[in-house]
Backbone as CSV, one residue per row, in Angstrom:
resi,resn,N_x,N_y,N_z,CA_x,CA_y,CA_z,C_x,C_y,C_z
1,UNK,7.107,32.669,-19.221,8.176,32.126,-18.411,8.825,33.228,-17.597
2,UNK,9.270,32.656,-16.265,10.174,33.687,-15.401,11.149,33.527,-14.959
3,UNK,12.081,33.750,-15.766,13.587,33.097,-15.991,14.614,33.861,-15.012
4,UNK,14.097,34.846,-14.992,15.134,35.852,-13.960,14.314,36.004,-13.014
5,UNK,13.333,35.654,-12.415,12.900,35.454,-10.953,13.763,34.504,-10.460
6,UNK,14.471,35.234,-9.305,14.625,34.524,-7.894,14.041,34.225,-6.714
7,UNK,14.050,32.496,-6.382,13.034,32.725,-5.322,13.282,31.882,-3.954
8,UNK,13.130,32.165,-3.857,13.979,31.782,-1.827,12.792,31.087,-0.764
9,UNK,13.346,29.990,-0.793,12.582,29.276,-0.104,12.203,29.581,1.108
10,UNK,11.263,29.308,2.370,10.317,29.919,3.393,11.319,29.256,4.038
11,UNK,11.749,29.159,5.715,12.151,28.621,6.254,11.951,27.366,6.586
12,UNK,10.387,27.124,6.351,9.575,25.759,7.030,9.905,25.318,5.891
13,UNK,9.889,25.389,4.143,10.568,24.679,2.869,11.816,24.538,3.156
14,UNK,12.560,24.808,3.600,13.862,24.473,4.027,14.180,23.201,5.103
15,UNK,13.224,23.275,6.064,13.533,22.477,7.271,12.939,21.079,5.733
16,UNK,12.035,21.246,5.705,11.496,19.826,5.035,12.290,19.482,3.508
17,UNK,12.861,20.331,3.219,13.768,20.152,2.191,14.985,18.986,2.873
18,UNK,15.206,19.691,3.837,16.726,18.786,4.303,16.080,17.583,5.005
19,UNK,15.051,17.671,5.387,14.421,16.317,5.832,14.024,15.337,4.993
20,UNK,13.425,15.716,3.629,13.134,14.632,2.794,14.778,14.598,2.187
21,UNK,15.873,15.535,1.895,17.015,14.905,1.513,17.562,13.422,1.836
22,UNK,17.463,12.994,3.461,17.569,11.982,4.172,17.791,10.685,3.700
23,UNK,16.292,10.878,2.467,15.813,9.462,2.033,15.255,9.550,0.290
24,UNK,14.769,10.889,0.186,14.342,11.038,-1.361,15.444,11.099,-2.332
25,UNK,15.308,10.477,-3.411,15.989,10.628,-4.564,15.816,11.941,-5.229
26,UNK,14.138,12.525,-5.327,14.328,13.944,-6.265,13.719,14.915,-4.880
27,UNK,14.014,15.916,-5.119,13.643,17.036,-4.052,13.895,18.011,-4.786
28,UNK,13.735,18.236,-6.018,13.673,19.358,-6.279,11.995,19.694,-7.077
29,UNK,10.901,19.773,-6.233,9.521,20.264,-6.817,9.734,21.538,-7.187
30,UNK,8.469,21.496,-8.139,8.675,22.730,-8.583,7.651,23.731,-7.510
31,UNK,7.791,24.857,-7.572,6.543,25.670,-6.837,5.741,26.238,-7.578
32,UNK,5.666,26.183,-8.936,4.591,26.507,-9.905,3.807,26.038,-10.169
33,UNK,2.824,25.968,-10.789,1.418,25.445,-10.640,0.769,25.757,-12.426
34,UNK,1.071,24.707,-12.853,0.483,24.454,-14.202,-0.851,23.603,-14.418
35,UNK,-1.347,23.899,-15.428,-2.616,23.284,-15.933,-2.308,21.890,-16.014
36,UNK,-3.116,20.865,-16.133,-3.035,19.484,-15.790,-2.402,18.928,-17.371
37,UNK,-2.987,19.195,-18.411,-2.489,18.962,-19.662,-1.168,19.713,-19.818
38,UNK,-0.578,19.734,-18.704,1.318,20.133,-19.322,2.156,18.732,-18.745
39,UNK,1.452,17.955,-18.236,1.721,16.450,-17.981,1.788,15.580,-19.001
40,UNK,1.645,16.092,-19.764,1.071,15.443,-20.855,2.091,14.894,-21.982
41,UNK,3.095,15.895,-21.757,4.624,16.143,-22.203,5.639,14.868,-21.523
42,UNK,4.878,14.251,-20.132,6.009,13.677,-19.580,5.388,12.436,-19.925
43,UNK,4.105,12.245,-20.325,3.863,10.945,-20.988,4.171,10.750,-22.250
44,UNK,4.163,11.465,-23.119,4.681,11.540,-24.450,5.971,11.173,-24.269
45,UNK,7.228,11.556,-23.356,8.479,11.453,-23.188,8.813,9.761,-22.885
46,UNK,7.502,9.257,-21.868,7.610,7.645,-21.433,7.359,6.971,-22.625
47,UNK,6.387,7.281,-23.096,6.223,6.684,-24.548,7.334,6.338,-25.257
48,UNK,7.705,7.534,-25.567,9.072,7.324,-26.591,10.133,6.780,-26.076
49,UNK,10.571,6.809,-24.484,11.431,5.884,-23.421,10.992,4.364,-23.327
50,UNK,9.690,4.245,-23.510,9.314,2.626,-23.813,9.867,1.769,-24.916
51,UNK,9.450,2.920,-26.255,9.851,2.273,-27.283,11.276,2.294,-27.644
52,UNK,12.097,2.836,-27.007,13.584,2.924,-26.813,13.600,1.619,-26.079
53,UNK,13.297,1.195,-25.498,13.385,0.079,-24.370,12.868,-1.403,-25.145
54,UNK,11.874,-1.399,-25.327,11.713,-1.954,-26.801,12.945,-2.323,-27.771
55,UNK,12.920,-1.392,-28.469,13.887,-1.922,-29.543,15.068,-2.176,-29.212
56,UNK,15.677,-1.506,-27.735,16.807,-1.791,-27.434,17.205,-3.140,-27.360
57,UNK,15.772,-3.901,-26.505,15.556,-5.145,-26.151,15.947,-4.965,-24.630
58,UNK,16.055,-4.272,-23.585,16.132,-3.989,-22.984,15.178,-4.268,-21.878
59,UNK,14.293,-4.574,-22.310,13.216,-5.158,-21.781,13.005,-7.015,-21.937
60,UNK,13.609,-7.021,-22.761,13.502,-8.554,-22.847,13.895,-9.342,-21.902
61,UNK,13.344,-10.863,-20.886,14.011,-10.964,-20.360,14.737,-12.278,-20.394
62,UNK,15.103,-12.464,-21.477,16.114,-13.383,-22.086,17.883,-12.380,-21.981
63,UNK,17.665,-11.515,-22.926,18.844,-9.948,-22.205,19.011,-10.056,-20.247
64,UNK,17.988,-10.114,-20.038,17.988,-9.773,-18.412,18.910,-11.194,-17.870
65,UNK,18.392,-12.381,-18.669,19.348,-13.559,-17.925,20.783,-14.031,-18.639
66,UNK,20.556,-13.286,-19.857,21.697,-13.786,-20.496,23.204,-12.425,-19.499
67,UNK,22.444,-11.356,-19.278,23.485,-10.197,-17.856,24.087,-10.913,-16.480
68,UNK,22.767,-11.223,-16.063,22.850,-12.041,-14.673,23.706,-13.521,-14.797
69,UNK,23.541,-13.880,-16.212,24.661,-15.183,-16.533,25.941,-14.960,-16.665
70,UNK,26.154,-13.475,-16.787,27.456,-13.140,-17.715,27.772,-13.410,-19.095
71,UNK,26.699,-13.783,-19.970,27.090,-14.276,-21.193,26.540,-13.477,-22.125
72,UNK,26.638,-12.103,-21.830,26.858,-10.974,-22.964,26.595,-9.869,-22.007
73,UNK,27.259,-9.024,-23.343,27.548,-7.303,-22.998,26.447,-6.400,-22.928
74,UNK,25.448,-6.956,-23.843,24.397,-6.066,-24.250,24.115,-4.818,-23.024
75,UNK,23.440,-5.637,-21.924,23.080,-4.724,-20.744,24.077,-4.433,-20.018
76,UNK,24.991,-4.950,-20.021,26.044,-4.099,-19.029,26.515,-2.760,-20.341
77,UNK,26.461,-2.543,-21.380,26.676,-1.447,-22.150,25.649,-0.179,-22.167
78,UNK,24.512,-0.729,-22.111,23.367,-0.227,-21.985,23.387,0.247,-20.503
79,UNK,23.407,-0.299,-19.605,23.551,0.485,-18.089,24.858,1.216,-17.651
80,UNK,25.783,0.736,-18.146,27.001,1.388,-18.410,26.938,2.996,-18.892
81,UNK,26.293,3.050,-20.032,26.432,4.196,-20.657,25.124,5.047,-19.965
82,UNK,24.355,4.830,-19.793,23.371,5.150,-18.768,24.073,6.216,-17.613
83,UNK,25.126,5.317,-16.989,25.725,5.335,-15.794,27.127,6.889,-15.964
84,UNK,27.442,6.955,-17.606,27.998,7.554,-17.674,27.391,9.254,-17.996
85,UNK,26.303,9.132,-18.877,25.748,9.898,-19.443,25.055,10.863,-18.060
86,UNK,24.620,9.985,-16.903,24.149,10.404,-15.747,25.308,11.271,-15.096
87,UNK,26.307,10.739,-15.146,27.698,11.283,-14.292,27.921,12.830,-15.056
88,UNK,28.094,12.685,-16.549,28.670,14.063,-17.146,27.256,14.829,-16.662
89,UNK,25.974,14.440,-17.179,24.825,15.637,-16.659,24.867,15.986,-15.150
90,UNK,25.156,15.203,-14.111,25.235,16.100,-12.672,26.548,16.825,-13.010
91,UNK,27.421,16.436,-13.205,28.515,17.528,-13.517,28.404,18.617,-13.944
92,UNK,27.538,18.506,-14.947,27.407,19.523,-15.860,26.445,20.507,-14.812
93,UNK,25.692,20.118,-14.556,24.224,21.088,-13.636,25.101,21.229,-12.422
94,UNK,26.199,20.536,-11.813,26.464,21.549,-11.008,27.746,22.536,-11.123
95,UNK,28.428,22.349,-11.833,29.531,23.660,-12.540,29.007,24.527,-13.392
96,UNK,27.788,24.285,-13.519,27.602,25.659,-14.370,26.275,25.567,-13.779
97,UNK,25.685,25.648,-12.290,24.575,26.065,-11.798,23.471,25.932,-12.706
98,UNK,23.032,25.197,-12.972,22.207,25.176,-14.472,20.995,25.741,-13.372
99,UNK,19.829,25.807,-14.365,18.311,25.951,-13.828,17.417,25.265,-14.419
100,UNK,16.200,24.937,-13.976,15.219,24.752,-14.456,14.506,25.698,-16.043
101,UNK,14.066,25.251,-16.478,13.170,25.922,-17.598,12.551,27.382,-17.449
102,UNK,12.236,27.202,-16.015,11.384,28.202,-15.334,12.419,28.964,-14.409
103,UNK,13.662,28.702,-14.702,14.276,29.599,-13.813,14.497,28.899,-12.346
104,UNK,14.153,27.851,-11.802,14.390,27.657,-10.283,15.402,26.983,-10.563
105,UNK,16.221,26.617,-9.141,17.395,25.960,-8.648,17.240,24.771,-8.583
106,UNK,18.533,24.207,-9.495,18.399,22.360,-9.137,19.369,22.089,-8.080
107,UNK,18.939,21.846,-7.040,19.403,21.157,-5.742,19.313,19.709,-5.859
108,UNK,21.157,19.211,-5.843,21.251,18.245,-5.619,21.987,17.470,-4.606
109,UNK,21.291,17.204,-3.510,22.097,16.921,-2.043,23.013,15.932,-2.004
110,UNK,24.127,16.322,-0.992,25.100,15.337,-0.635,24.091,14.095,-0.334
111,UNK,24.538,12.853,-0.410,24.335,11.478,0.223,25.523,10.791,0.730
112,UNK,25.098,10.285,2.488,25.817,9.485,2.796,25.736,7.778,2.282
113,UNK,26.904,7.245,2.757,26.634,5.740,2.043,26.372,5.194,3.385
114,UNK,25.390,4.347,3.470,24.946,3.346,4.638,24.310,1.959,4.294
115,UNK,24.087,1.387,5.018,24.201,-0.330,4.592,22.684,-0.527,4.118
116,UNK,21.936,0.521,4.347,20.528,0.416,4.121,20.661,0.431,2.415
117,UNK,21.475,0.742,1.599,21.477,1.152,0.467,22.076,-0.106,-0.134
118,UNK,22.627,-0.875,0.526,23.614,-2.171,-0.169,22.257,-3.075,0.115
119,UNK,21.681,-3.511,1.540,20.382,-4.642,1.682,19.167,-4.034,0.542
120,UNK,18.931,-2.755,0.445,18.448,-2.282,-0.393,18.451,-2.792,-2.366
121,UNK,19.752,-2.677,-2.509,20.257,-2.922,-3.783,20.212,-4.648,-3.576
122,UNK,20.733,-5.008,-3.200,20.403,-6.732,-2.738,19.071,-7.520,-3.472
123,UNK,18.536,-6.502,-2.442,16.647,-7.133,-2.857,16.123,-6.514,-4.074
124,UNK,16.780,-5.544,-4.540,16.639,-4.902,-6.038,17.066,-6.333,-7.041
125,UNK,18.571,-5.867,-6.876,19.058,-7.252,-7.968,18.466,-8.637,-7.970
126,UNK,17.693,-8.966,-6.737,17.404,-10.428,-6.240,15.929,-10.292,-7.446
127,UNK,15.175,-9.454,-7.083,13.650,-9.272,-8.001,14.225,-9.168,-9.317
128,UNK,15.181,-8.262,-9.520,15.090,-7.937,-11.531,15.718,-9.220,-12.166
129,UNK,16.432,-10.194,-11.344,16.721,-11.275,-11.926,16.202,-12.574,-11.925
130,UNK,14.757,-12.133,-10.909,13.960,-13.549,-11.307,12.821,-13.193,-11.909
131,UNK,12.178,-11.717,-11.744,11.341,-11.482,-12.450,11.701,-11.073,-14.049
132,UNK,13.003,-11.226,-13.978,13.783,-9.954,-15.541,12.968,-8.792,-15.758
133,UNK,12.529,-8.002,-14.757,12.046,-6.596,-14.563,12.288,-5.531,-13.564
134,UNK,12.760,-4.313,-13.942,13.035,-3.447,-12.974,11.671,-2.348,-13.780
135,UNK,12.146,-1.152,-12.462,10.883,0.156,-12.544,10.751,0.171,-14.405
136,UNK,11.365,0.478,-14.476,11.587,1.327,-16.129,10.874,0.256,-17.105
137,UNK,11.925,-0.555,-17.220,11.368,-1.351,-18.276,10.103,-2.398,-18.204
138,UNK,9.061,-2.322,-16.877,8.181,-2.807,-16.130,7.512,-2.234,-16.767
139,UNK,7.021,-1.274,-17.281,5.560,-0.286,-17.637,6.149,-0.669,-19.168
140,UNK,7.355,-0.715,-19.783,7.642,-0.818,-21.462,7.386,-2.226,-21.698
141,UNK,7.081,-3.558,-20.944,7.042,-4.981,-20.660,5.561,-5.207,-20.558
142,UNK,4.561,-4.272,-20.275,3.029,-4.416,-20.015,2.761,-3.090,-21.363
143,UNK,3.397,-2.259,-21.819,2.907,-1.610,-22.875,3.039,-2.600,-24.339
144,UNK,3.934,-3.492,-23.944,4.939,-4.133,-25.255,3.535,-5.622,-25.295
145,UNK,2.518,-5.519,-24.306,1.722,-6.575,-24.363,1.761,-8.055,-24.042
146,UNK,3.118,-7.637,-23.061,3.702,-8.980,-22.051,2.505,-9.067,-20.526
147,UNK,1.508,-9.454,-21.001,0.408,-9.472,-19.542,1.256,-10.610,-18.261
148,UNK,1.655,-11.105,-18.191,2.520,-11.863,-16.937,3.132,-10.565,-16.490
149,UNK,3.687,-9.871,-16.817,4.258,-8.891,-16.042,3.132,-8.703,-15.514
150,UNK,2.227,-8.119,-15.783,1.118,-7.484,-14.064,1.349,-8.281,-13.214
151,UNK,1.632,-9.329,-12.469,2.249,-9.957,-11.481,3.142,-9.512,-10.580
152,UNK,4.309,-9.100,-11.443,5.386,-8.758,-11.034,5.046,-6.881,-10.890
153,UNK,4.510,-6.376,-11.693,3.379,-5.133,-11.501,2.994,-4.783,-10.020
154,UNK,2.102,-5.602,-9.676,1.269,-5.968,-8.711,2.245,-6.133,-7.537
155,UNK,3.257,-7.462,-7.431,4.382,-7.650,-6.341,5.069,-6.076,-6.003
156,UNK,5.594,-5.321,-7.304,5.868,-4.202,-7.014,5.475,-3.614,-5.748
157,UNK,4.189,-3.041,-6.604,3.065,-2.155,-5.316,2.891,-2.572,-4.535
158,UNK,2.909,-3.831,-4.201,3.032,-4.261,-2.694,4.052,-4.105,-1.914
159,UNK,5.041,-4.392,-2.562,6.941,-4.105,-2.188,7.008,-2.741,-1.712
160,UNK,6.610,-1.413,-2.437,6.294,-0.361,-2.516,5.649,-0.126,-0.882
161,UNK,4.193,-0.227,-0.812,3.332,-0.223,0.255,4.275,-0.619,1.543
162,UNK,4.690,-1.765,1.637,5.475,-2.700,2.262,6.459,-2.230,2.719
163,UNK,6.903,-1.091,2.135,8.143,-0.110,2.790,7.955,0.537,3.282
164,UNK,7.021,1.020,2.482,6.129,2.438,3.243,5.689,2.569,5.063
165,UNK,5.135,1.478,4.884,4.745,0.576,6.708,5.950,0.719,6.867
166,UNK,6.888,-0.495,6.825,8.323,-0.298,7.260,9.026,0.748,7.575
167,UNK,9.002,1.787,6.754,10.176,2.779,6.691,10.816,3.532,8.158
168,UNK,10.001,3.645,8.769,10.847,3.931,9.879,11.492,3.115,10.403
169,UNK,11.390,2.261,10.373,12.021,0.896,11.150,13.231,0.775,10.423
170,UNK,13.498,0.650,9.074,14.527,0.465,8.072,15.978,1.362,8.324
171,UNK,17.307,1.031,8.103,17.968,1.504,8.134,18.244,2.779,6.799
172,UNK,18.511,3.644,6.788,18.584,4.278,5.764,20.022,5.739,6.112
């Protein structure tokens, strides 16, 4: 490991840094270059995030309509605390400059708010409440041996693709 290397991005990593800021959620790659079996760690991690999802019931989507009904707490506690646990960790990484494992900088960019993000969230909430599936608990819903989800799987990647074409056109 190279924990006290500092390393300073090229100018042309910079221009495209602030350009994918725009629209990407993570931008912080790494520039190191590991063997393919150190991936291997982040599937082991989904695994155990599935079966959290799982037992939470979190995946269920009886939970998913009994939220969207208002007639229990379960998931609003569960995304709630989610919501909080997320808030103290950016806090935390950015008052005390945290780093990576390897020593690099976690850059986390300002975002403006624009309406692309509300029609956005719209068509989010509109899918997870008729399919009762979002990203996360979608792969723990086809591991858990719910085969109807590949449907909603499938609609995904198209949704996905479907933006992709779009995206310039889209407000963001």
């Amino acid at each position: 490991m190279q924990n006290n290397v500092k390393r300073t991005p090229s100018a042309e990593a910079l221009a495209d840094l602030q350009a994918r800021e725009q629209d990407a959620i993570c931008v912080n790659e790494s520039t190191l270059k590991h063997p393919w079996w150190y991936n291997l760690k982040y599937a082991a991690w989904g695994i155990l995030f599935g079966i959290v999802f799982v037992k939470a019931e979190i995946v269920s989507w009886f939970r998913i309509q009994e939220m969207f009904r208002f007639e229990s707490f379960h998931m609003y506690g569960v995304i709630g605390t989610a919501v909080v646990v997320g808030l103290i960790s950016v806090l935390l990484i950015k008052r005390t400059r945290a780093r990576t494992i390897y020593g690099e900088e976690i850059h986390i960019p300002k975002k403006e708010f624009n309406k692309g993000q509300v029609i956005g969230g719209l068509l989010f909430g509109l899918g997870w409440a008729i399919t009762g599936a979002c990203p996360g608990p979608l792969f723990a819903q086809m591991g858990a041996g719910f085969s109807v989800i590949i449907v909603t799987f499938i609609s995904a990647l198209a949704g996905t693709w479907f933006y992709g074409l779009l995206r310039e056109k889209l407000p963001h």
